[in-house]
C-alpha positions as YAML, in Angstrom:
chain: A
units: angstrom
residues:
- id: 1
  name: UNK
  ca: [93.62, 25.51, 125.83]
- id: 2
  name: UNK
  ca: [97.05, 23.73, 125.99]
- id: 3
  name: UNK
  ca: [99.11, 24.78, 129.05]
- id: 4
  name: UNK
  ca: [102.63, 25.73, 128.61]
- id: 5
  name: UNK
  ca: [105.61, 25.80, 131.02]
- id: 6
  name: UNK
  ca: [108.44, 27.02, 130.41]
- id: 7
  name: UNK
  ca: [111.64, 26.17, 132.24]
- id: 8
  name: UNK
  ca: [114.41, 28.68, 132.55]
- id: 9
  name: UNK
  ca: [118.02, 27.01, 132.89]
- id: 10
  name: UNK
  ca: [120.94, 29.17, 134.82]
- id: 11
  name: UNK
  ca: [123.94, 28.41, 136.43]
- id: 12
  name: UNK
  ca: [122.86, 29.05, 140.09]
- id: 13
  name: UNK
  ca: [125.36, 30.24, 142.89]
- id: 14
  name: UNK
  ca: [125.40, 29.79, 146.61]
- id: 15
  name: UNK
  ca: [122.60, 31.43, 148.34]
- id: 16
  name: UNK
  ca: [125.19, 31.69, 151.66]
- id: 17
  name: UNK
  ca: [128.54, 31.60, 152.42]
- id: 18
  name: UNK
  ca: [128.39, 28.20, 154.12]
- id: 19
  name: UNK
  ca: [126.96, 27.21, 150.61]
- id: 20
  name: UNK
  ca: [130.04, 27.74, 148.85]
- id: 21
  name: UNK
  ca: [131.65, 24.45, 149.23]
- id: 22
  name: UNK
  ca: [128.85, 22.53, 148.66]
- id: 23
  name: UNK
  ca: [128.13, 24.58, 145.54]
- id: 24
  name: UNK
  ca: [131.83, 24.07, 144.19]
- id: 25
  name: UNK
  ca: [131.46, 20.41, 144.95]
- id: 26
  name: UNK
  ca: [128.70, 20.26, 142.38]
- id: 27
  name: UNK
  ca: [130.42, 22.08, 139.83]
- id: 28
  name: UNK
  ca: [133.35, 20.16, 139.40]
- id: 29
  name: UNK
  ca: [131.09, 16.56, 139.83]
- id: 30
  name: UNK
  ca: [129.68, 17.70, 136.77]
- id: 31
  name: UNK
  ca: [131.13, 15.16, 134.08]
- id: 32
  name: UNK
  ca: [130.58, 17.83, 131.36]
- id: 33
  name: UNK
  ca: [133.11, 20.06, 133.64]
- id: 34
  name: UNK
  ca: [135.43, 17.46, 134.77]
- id: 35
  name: UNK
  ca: [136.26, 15.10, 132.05]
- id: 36
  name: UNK
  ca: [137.57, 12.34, 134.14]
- id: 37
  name: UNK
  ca: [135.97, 9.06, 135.03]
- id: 38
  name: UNK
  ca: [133.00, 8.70, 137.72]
- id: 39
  name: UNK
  ca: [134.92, 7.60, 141.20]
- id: 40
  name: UNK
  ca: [137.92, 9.74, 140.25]
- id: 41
  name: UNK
  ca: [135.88, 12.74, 139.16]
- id: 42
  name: UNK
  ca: [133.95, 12.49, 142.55]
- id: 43
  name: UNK
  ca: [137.27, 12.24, 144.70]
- id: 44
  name: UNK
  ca: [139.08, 15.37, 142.70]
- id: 45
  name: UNK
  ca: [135.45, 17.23, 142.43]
- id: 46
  name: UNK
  ca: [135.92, 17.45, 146.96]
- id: 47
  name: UNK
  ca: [139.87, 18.13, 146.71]
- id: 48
  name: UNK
  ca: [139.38, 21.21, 144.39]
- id: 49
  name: UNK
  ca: [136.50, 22.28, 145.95]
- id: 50
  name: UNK
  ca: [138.11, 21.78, 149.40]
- id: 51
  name: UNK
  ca: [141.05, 24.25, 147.51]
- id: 52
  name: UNK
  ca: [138.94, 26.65, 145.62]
- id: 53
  name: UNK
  ca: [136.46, 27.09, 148.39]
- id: 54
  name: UNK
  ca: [138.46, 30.11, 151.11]
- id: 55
  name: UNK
  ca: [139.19, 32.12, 147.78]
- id: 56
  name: UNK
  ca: [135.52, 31.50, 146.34]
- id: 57
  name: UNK
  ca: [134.10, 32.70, 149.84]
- id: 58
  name: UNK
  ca: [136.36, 35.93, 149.79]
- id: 59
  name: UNK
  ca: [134.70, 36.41, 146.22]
- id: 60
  name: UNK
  ca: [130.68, 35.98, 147.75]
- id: 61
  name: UNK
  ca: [131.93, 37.98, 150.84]
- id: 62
  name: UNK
  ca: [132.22, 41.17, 148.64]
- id: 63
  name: UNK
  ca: [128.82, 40.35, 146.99]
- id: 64
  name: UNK
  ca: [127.04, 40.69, 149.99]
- id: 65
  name: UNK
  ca: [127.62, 36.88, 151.54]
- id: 66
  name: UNK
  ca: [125.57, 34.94, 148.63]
- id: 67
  name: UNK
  ca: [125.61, 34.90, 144.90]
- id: 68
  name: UNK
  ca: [122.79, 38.04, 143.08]
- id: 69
  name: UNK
  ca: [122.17, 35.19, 139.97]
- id: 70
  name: UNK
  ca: [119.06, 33.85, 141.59]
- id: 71
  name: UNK
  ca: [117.25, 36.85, 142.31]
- id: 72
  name: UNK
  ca: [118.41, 37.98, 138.67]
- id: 73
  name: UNK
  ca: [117.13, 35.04, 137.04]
- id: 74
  name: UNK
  ca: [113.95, 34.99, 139.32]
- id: 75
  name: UNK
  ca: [112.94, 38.69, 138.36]
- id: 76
  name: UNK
  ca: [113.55, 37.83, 134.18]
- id: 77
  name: UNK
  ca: [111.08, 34.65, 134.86]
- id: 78
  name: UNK
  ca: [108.30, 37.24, 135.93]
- id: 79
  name: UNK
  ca: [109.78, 39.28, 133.00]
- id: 80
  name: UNK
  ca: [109.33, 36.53, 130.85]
- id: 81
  name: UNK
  ca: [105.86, 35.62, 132.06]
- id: 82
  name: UNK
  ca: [104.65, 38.96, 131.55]
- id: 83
  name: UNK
  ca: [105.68, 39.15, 127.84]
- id: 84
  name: UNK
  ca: [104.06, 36.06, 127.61]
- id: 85
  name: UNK
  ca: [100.91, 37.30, 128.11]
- id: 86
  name: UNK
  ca: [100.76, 35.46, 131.68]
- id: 87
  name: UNK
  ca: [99.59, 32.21, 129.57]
- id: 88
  name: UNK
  ca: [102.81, 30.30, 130.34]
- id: 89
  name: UNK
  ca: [104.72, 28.98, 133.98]
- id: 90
  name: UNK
  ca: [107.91, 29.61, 133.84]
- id: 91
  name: UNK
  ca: [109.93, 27.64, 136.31]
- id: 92
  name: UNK
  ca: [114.38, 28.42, 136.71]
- id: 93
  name: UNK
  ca: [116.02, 25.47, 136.90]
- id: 94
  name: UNK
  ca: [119.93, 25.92, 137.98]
- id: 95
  name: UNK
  ca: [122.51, 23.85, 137.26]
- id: 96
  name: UNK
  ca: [124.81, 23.88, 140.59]
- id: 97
  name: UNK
  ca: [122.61, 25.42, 143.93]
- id: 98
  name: UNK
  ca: [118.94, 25.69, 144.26]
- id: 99
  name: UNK
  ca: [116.80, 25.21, 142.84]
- id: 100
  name: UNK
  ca: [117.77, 22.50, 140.94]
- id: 101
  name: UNK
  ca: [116.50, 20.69, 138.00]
- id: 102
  name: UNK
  ca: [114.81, 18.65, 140.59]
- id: 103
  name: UNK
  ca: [112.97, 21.37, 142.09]
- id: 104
  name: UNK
  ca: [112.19, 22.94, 138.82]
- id: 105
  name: UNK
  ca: [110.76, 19.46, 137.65]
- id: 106
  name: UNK
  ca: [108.79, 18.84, 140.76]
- id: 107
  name: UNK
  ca: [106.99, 22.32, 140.12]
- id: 108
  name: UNK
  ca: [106.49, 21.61, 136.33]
- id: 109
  name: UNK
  ca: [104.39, 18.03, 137.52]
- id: 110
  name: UNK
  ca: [102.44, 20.43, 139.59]
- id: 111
  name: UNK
  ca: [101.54, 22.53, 137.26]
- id: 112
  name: UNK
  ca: [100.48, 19.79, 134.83]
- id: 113
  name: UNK
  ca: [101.51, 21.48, 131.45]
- id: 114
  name: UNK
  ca: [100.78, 19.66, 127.81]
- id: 115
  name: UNK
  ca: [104.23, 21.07, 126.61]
- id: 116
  name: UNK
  ca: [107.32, 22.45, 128.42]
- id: 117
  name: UNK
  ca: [109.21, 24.37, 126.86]
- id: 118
  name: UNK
  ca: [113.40, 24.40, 127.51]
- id: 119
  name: UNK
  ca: [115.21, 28.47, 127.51]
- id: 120
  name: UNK
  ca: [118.91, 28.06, 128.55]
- id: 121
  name: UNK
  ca: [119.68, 31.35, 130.08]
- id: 122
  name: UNK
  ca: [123.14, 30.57, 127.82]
- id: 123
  name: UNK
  ca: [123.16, 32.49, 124.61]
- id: 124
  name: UNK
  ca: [125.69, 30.44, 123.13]
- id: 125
  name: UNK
  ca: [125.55, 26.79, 123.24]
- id: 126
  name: UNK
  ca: [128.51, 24.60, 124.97]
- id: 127
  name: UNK
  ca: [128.24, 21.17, 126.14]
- id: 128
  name: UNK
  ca: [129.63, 22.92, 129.38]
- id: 129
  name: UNK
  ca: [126.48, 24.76, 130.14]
- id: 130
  name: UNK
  ca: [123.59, 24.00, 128.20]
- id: 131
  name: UNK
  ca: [124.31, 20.38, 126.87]
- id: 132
  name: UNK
  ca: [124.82, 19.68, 130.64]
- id: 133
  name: UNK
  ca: [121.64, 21.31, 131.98]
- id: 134
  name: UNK
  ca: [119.33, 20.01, 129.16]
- id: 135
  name: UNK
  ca: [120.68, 16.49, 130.35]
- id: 136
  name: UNK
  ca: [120.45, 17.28, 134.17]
- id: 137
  name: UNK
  ca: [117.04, 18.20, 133.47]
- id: 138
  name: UNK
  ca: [115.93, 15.56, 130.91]
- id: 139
  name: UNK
  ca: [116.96, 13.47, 134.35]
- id: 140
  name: UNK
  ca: [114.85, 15.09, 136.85]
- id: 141
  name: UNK
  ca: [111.89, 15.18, 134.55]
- id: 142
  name: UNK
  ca: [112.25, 11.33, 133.48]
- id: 143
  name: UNK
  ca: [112.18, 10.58, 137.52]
- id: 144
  name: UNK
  ca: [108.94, 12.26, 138.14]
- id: 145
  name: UNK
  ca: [107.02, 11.37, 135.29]
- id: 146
  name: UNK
  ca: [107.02, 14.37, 132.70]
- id: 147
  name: UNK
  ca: [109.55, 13.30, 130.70]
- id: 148
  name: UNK
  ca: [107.08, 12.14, 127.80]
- id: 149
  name: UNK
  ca: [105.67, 14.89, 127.25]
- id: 150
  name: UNK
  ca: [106.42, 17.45, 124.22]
- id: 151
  name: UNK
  ca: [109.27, 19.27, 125.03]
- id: 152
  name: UNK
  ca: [110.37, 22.11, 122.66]
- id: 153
  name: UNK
  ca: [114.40, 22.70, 123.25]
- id: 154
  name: UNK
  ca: [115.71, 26.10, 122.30]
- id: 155
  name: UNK
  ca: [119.39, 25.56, 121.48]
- id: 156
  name: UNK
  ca: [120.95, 28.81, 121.59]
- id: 157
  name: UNK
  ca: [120.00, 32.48, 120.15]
- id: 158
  name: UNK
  ca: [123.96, 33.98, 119.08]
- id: 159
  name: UNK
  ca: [122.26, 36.24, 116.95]
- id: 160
  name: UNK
  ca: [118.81, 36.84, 118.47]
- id: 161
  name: UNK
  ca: [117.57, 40.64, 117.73]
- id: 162
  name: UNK
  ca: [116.59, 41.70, 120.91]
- id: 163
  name: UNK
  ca: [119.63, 40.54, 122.87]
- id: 164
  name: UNK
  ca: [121.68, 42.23, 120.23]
- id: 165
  name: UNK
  ca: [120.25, 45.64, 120.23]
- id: 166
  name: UNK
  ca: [120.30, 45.49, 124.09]
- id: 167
  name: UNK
  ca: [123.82, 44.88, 123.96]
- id: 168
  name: UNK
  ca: [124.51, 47.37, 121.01]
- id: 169
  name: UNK
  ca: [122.63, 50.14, 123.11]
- id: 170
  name: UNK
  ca: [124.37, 49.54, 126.43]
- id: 171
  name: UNK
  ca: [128.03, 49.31, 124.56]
- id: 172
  name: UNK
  ca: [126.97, 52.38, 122.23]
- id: 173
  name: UNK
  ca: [126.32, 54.54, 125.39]
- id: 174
  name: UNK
  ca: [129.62, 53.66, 126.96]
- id: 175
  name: UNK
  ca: [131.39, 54.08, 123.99]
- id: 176
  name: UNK
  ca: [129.73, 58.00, 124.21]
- id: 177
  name: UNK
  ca: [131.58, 58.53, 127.84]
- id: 178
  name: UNK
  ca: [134.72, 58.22, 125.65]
- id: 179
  name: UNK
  ca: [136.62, 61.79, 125.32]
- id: 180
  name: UNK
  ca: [137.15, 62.75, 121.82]
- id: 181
  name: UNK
  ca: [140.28, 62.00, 120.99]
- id: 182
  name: UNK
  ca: [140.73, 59.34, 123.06]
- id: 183
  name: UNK
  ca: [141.07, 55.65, 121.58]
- id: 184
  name: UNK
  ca: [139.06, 53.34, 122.83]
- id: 185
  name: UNK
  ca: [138.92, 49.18, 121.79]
- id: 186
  name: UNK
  ca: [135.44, 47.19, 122.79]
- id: 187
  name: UNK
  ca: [136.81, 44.10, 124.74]
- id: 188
  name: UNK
  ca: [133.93, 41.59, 124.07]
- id: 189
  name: UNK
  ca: [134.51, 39.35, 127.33]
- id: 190
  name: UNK
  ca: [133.45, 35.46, 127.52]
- id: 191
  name: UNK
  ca: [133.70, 32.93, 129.78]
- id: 192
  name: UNK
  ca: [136.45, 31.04, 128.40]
- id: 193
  name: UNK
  ca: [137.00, 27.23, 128.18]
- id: 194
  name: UNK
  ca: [139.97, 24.75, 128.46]
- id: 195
  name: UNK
  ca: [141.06, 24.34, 124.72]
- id: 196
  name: UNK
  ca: [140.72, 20.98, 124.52]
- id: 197
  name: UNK
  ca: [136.58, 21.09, 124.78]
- id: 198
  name: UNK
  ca: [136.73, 23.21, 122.22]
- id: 199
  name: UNK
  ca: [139.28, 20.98, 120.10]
- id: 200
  name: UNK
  ca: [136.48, 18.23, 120.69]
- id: 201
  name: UNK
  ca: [134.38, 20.48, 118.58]
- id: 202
  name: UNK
  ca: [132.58, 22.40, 120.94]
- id: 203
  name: UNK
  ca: [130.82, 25.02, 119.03]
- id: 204
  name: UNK
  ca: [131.14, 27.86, 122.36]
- id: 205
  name: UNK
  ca: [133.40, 31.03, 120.64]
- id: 206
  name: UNK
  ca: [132.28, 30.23, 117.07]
- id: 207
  name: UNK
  ca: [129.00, 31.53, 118.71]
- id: 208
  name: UNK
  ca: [130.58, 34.07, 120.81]
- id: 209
  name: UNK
  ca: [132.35, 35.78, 117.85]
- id: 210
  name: UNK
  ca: [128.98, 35.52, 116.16]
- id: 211
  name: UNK
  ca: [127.37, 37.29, 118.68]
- id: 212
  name: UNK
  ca: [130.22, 40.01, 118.68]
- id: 213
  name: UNK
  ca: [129.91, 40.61, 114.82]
- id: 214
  name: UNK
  ca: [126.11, 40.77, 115.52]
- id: 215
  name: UNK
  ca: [126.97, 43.62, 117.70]
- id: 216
  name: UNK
  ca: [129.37, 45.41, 115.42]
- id: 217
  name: UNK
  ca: [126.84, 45.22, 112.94]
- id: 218
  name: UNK
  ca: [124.14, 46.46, 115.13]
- id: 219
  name: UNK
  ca: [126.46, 49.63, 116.60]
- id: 220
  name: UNK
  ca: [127.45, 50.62, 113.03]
- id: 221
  name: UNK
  ca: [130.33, 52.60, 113.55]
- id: 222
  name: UNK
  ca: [132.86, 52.29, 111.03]
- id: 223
  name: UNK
  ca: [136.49, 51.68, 111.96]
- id: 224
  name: UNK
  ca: [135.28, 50.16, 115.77]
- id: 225
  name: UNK
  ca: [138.33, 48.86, 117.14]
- id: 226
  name: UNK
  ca: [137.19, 45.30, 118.80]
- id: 227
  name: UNK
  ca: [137.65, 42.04, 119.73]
- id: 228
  name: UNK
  ca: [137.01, 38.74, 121.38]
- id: 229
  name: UNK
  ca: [138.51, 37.71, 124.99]
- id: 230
  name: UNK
  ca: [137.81, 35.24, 127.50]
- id: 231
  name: UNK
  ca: [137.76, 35.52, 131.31]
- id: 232
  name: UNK
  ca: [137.91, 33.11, 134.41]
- id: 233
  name: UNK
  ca: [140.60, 30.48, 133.40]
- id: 234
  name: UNK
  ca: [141.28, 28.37, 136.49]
- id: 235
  name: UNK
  ca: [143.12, 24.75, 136.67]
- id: 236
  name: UNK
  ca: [146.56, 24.09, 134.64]
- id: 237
  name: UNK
  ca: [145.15, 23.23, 131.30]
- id: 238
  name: UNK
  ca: [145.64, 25.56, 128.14]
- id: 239
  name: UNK
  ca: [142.56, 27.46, 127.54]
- id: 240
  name: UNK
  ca: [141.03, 29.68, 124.56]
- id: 241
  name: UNK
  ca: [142.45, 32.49, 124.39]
- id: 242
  name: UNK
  ca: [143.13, 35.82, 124.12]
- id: 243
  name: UNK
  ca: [143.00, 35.84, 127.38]
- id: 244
  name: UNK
  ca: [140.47, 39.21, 128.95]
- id: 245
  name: UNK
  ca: [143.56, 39.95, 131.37]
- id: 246
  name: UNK
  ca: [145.98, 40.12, 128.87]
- id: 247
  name: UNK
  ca: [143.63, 42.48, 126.71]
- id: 248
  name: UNK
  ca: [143.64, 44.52, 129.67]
- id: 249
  name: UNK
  ca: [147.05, 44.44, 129.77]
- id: 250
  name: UNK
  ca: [147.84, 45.40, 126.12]
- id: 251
  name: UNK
  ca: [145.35, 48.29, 126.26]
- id: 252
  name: UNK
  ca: [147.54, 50.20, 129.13]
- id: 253
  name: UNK
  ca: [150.37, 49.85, 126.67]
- id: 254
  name: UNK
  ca: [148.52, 51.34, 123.88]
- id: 255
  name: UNK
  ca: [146.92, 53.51, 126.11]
- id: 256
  name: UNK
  ca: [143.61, 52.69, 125.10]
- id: 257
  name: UNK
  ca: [140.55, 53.10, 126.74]
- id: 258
  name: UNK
  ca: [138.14, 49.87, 127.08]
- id: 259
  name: UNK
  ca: [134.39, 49.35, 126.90]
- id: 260
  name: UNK
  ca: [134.09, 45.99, 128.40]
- id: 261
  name: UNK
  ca: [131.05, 43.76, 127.36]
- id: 262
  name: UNK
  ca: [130.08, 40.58, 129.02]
- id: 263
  name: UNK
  ca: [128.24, 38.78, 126.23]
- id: 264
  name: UNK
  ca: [127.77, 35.30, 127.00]
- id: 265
  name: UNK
  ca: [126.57, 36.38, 130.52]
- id: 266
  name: UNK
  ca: [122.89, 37.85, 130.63]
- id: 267
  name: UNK
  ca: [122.61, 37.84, 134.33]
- id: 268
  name: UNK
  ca: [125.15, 39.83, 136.66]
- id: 269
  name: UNK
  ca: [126.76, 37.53, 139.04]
- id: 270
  name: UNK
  ca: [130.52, 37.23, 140.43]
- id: 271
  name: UNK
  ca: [131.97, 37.18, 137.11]
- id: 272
  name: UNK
  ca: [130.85, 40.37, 136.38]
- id: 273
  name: UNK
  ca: [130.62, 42.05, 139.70]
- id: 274
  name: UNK
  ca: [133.52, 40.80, 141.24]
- id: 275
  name: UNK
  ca: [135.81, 39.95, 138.47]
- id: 276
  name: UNK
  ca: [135.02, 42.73, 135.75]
- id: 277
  name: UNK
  ca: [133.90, 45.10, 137.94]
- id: 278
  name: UNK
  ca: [136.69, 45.12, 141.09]
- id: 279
  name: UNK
  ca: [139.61, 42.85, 139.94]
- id: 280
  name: UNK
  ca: [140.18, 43.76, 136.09]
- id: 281
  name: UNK
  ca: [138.91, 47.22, 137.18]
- id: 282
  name: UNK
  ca: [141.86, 47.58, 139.46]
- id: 283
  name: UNK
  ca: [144.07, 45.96, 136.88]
- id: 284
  name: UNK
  ca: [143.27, 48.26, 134.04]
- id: 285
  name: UNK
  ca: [143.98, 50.59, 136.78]
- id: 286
  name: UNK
  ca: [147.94, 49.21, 137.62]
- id: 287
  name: UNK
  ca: [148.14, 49.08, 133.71]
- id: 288
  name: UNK
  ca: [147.72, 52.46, 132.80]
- id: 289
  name: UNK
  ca: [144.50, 51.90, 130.46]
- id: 290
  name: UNK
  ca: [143.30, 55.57, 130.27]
- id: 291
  name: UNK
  ca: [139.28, 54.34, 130.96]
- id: 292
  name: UNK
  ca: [137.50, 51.41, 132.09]
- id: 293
  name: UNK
  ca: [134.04, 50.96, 131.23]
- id: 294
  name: UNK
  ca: [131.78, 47.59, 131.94]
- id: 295
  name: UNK
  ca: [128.88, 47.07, 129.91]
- id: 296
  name: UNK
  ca: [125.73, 45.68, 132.14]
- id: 297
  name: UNK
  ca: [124.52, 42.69, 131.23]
- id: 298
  name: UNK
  ca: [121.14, 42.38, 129.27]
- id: 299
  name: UNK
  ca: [118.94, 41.29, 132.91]
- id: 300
  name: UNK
  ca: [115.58, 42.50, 131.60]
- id: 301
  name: UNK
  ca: [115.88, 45.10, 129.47]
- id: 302
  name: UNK
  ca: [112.72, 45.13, 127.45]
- id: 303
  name: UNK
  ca: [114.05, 44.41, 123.89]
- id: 304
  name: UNK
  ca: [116.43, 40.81, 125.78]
- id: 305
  name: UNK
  ca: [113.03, 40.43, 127.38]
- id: 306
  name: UNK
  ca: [111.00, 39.97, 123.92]
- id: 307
  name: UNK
  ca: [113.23, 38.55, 122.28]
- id: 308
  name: UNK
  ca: [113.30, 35.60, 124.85]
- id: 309
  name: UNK
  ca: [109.45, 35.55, 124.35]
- id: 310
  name: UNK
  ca: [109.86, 35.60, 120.47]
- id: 311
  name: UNK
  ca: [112.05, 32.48, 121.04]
- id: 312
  name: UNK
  ca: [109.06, 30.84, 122.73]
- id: 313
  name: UNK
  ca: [106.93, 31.40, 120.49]
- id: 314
  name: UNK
  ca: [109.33, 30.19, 117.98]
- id: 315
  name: UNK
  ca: [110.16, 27.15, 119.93]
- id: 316
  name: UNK
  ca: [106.28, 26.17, 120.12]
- id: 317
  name: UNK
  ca: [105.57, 26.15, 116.61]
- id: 318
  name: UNK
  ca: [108.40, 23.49, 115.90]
- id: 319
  name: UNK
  ca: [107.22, 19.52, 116.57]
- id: 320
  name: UNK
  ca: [108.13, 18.95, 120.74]
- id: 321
  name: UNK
  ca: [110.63, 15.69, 121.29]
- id: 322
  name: UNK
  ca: [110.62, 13.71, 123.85]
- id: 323
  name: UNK
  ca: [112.88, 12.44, 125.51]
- id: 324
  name: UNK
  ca: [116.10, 13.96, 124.78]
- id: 325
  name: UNK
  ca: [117.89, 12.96, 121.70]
- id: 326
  name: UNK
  ca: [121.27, 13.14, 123.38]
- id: 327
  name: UNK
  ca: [122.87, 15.04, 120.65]
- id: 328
  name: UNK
  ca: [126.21, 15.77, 121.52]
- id: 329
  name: UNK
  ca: [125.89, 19.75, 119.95]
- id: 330
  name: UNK
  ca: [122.46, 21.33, 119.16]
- id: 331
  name: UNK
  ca: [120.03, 19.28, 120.18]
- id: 332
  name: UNK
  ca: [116.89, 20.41, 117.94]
- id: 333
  name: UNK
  ca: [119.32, 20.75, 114.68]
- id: 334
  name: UNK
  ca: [118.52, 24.32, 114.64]
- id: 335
  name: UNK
  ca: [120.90, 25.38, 112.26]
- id: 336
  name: UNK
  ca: [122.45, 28.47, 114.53]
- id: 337
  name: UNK
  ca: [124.98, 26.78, 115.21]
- id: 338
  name: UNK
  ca: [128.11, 26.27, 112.65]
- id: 339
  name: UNK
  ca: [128.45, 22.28, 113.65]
- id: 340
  name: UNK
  ca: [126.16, 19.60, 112.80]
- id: 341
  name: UNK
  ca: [124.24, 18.40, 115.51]
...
């Protein structure tokens, strides 16, 4: 019987406050983050981390001291596992903190699979997030010996069924807390990227709006006022846009209450828990925006959960590559996304 592992990439987060730094450090030494060359990158990667880090530990501090992604991640592994049937490892890989691709790869050796299967935890593809841990990991795996074996790479899943009915059910029973009467606009909130990625032809909000008119769809009620933002801008570049503060903003002028829905996030973390939840929260608040709702994030609600599994399965019964073919958008040609590969 072949043996399967399956690794499980997420961003990661520092498991301590003293772990912020360092955690930062690797973020912005990420070339796929900082477009800049290798020496300079490294220098700028400790100067904005050295910058970033007292506000970033403020941030942690109201989580508790440490970033909730791992345990997250960790309890949609044995989620995963489960829906497999138990006949599959599944192993998280983060991008940033522990454990890393290294870690995750070291475990997969162990384990001595025939195939390994690749689930980004990203439901949208960006060469930000998932084009940057599929290479991280192609890495690690290449250094301790497994990189020749079949790997089956799931690209992204914009559109996948279960992750959209999760999402339609949590945003449908928000919209419910809604007084009669009262209007209410679905603020579909991203991570948002600096605008020139995405004039490189990163592929990122066409799959976000995807997933948003997925959504709609799903929800089915006619004359749903909604849109698209996107959250977390830092740095002095232009990013996409609209921005999810200024959304906030324009709903206290129309008075409008908002159901606020995380969907490229499937794991709660400081974007959602800190920034959603307190800091936009409070905003909406100074705005006058009638009613804030936030939308949880999919975690392992049973339909995300089997859809994930479906995508396995799915994933197995195309040919494995190996190694990487280093292309620059979806790297198994897929056809989700609206760019060639």
């Amino acid at each position: 019987m072949s043996r399967t592992a399956v690794v499980l990439f997420n961003l990661g987060g520092p498991d301590s406050l003293d772990a912020v730094k360092p955690f930062l450090v690797n973020l912005f030494s990420d070339p796929a983050i900082l477009r800049v060359p290798g020496l300079v990158r490294g220098l700028l990667a400790r100067l904005i981390a050295g910058r970033r880090a007292p506000i970033a530990r403020e941030i942690y501090r109201k989580l508790g001291g440490r970033s909730p992604i791992l345990p997250q991640t960790e309890a949609q592994a044995a989620a995963l596992k489960a829906a497999l049937g138990g006949e599959a490892e599944v192993v998280i890989a983060m991008r940033y903190w522990r454990p890393f691709a290294a870690d995750a790869a070291a475990r997969v050796a162990a384990f001595r699979p025939d195939r390994i299967v690749l689930l980004p935890l990203y439901p949208q593809f960006s060469t930000t997030t998932t084009a940057s841990s599929l290479s991280d990991w192609h890495r690690a795996a290449k250094a301790v010996g497994i990189g020749h074996l079949p790997q089956h790479t799931i690209c992204c899943y914009p559109g996948e069924p279960g992750f959209v009915a999760t999402q339609a059910e949590a945003i449908g029973a928000a919209l419910d807390q809604v007084p009669p009467g009262m209007p209410v606009r679905v603020l579909f909130s991203a991570h948002g990227l600096p605008k020139r990625i995405v004039d490189d032809g990163d592929p990122y909000p066409h799959l976000v709006e995807r997933t948003a008119a997925a959504i709609v769809a799903r929800l089915a009620r006619p004359g749903l006022d909604w849109l698209v933002s996107y959250q977390s801008r830092v740095g002095p570049l232009e990013w996409i846009g609209p921005s999810t503060d200024a959304e906030i903003d324009r709903a206290g002028r129309d008075k409008t209450a908002l159901v606020v829905a995380p969907i490229a996030f499937v794991s709660e973390h400081s974007e959602t828990l800190v920034e959603l939840d307190i800091e936009y929260r409070h905003r909406a608040e100074e705005e006058g925006v009638p009613l804030y709702l936030r939308v949880p994030t999919a975690g392992v609600a049973p339909d995300f959960i089997a859809g994930l599994a479906g995508l396995v399965r799915e994933a197995l019964g195309r040919p494995g590559v190996a190694p990487y073919g280093g292309r620059r958008f979806c790297p198994t040609a897929c056809g989700r996304c609206p760019v060639p590969g």
